[in-house]
N, C-alpha and C positions, 0 to 999 in steps of 0.2 A: 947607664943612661942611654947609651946608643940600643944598647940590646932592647928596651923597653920601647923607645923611639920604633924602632922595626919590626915588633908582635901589632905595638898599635896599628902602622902602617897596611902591615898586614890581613887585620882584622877587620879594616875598613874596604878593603880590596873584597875578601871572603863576605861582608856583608851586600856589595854594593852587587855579586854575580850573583848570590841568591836569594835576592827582592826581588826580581821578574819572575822565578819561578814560582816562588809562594807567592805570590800575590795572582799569578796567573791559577794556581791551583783551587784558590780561596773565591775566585770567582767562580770556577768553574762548580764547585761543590755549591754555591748558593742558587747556581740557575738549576742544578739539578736537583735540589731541596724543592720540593711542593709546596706551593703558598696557598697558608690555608687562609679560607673567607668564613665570613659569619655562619656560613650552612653548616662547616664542618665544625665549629666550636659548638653551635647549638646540639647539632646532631651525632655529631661524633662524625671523623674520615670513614670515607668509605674503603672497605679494605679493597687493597691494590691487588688486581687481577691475576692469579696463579700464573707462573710464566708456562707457556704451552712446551706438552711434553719433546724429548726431543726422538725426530725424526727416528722411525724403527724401520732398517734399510731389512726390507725380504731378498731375502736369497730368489733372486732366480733361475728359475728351473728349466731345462732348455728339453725341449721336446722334439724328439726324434720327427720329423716331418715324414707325412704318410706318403706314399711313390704316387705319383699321379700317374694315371694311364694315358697310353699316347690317344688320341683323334685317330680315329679313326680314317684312314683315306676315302676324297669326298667318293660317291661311286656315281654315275653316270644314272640317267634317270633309264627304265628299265623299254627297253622296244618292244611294243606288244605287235606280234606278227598277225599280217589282216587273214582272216578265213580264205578258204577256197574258193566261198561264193560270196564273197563280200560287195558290195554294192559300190559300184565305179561313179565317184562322181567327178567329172570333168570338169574343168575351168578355162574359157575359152575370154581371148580377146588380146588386148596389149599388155602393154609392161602392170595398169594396173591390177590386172587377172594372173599379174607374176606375183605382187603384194599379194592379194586377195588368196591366190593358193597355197601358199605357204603357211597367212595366218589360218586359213581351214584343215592345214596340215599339224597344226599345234593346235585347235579346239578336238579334233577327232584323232587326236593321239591315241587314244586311250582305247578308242573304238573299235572294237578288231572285225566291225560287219563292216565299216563305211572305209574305201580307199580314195582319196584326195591324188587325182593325174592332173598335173600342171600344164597347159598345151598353149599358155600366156603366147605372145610373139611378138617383142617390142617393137614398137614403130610402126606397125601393122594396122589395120582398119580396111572399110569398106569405101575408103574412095581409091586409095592407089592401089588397086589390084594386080595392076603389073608389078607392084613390089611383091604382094603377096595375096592370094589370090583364098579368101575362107569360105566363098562358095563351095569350091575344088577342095579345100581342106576337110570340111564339112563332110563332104561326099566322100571322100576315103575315109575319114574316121567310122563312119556309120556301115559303110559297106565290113568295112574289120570288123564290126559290134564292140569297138574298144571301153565305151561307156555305158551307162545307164543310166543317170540324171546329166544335163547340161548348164552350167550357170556360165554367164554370159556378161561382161562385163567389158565397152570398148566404146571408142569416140576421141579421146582426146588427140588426136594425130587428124581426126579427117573434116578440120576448117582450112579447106585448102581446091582448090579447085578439081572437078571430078571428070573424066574423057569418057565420051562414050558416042559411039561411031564415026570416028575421028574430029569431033565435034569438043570444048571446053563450055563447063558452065562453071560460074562464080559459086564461089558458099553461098550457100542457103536459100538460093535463086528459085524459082518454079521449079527449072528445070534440073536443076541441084536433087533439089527436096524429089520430087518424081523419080527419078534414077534410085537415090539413095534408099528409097523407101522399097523399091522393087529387088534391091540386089537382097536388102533383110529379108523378105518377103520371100525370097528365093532360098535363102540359108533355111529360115525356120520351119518351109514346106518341107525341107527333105527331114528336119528331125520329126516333125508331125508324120509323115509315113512311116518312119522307121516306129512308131509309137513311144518317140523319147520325149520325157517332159523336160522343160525349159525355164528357168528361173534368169530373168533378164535383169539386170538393176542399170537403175541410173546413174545419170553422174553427179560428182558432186562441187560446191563452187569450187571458183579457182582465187589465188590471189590478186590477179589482173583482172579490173574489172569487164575492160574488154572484150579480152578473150574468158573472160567465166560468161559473160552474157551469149558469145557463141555458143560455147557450152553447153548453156539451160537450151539453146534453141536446138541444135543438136540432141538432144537428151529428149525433149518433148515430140520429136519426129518421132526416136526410135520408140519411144512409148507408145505412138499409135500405128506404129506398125507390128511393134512385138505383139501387142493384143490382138493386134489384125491377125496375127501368124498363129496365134493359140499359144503365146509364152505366159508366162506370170511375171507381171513387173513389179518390179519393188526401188518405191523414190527413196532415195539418200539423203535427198539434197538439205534439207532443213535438219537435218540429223548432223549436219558437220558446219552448220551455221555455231557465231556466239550468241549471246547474250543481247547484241545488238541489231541482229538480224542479218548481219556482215561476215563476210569469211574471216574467218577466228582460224590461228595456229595449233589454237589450245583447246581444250576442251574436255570435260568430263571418262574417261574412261571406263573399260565395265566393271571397275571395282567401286566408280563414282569420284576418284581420283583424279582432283587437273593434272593433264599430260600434255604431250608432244603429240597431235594427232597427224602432223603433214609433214612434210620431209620440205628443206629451206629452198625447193624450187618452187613451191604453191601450187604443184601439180599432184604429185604421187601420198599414197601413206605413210605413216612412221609405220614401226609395229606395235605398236599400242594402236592407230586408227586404222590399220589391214585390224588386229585384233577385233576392237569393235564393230568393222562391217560387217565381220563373220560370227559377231554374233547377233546381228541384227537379220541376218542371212538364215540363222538360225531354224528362226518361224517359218519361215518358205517351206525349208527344208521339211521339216518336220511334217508337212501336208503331203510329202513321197515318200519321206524314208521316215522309218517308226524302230531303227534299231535292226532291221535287218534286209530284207530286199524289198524295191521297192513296189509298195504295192497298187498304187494308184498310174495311168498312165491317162492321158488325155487322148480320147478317141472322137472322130471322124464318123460321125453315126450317114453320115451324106454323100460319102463317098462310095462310086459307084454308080452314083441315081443321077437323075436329070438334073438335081439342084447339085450338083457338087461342086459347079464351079464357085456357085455364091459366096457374096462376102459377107465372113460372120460378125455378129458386129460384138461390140465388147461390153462390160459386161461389171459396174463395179460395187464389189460388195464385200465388207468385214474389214473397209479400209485396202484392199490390194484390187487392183486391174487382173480379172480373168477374164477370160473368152468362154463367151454362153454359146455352146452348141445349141443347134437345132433339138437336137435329141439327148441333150445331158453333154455336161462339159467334161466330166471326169465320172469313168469307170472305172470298178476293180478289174485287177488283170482277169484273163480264165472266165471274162464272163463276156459271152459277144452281144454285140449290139444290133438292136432289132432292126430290120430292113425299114427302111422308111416307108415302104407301101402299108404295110402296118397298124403304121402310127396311126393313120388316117384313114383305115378304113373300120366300119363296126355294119353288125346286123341291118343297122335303121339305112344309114348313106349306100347302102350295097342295093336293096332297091330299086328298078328301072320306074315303075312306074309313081306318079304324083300322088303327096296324099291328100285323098278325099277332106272338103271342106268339111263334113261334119266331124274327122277328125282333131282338128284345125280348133274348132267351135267350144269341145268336150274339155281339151285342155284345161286343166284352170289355171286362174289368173295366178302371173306369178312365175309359171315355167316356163323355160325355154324355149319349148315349141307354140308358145300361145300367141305369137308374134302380135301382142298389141292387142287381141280378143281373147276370149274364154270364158269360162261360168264361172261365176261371182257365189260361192256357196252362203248359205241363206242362215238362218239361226238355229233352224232343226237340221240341218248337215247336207239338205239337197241343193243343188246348182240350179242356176237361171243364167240365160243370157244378160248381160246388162244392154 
């Protein structure tokens, strides 16, 4: 009785541990049973999708990597040595003409006729000449024959008061503007006899409206004096304006690039705007130098003669300020220029005596010498008096 008491006991222990599992498993088998609807009774299940093959792992293949060659070391871009007879071109003025040669010294790298001589002198201009004196510089350069074309770029240093016979005048004074205009006048006669051409530029704005508006007035002097002197000027100024008519930092470069064209004092170039002046310098150039020497010089056909001290007047055309000589503004070299007695003389004005009125009369209407009379030809081809 005990023994049978204890299987039972037991039995109900063993049943009551495995009703959670079977009942947990009998669940789980009914949620995973497909519950079919009326579409699959009508139409039969739809057969259950092949299980997707499994994964087939490729071997792979490990490939030797090809030797990459080293880089080359960068090399230095190549100096092409300038000829023997290469065409000297100077760059004369302040610290901008120190910008200004350098970047012509990177456009005509390449050039082996054209030699780029820096002769800049910071701080320098044509009012304090006891700082430095470019009359007298002028005159020993030329005496040496160290150049052959002159470009000319200076001012920003001389709004400041000018001495002369131990006497002060203010910027931009009468008596300012008269001095100043006389000492240019003085530099550009000595390169005009030595037969050196001259390419003058101006200035260009400044950050300060200020001092940029001395500047422009400074800038407009030496323009009518350079012309006066037989230089070629060439304006800048609107060329380093913005968008707004306003001095701009930035501005277009010569690839068409917004750049840094001024340096953060609102005075000097960057090298991108030295870059640009010198290629806008370019064009000048190109009217002396053609690739090899230069062959154009500007001559003085009146020197000499009774009119030579005359002042020539200027002259403008193709967009740039030349100086129209009397007798031709620019000759080729190797070809002299005619006396001025010349010019002016022919067969008829050589002449002492008067011409006879019926002269005068025969003219016909129409020419030159008919001065307001002459014969009126008729319909058959003969002349009458009117």
């Amino acid at each position: 009785m005990f023994r049978v008491l204890f299987i039972a006991l037991l039995a109900v222990f063993v049943v009551n541990d495995l009703a959670p599992a079977w009942a947990q498993e009998r669940v789980e088998l009914a949620q995973a049973e497909k519950r079919r609807t009326l579409f699959d009774m009508l139409f039969g299940e739809e057969a259950a999708p092949a299980p997707p093959p499994p994964p087939v792992r490729q071997q792979q293949r490990t490939r030797k990597a090809a030797p990459v060659a080293s880089a080359p070391a960068s090399q230095p871009a190549p100096t092409i040595e300038k000829t023997q007879g290469a065409t000297r071109l100077a760059v004369f003025g302040d610290s901008l003409a120190v910008d200004l040669s350098k970047a012509l010294e990177r456009r005509y790298a390449g050039d082996p006729n054209l030699e780029v001589i820096n002769e800049g002198v910071g701080s320098s201009g044509f009012v304090r000449d006891d700082f430095f004196d470019w009359n007298r510089a002028i005159g020993e350069q030329v005496a040496a024959d160290s150049f052959d074309l002159a470009i000319v770029i200076i001012g920003i240093n001389d709004r400041q008061e000018i001495r002369e016979g131990g006497k002060g005048y203010s910027p931009l004074s009468e008596g300012w503007t008269a001095i100043y205009k006389e000492r240019i006048a003085k530099f550009l006669n000595q390169l005009r006899v030595a037969g050196k051409p001259v390419i003058w530029l101006g200035l260009p704005p400044m950050s300060k409206s200020g001092y940029s508006g001395a500047i422009g007035e400074i800038s407009a002097v030496q323009r009518l004096a350079s012309v006066s002197g037989g230089a070629e000027f060439l304006d800048i100024y609107e060329r380093f304006l913005g968008e707004d008519g306003k001095y701009s930092s930035y501005g277009p470069d010569v690839n068409g690039q917004n750049a840094r064209m001024r340096k953060s004092d609102g005075i000097h170039f960057s090298s991108a705007g030295a870059d640009k002046l010198a290629f806008y310098l370019s064009q000048p150039i190109r009217n002396f130098y053609r690739g090899g020497a230069v062959t154009v010089a500007v001559s003085d056909s009146l020197r000499g003669t009774d009119a030579g001290a005359m002042v020539r007047l200027p002259y403008q055309g193709l967009g740039q300020t030349r100086l129209l000589e009397v007798a031709g503004a620019v000759i080729p070299l190797g070809r002299s220029a005619a006396p001025a007695g010349t010019l002016l003389t022919s067969h008829d004005l050589a002449r002492t005596e008067p011409f006879p009125l019926e002269q005068l009369i025969e003219a016909p209407m129409g020419r030159v010498d008919a001065f307001g009379v002459g014969l009126v030809p008729d319909e058959d081809g003969s002349t009458a008096v009117p």
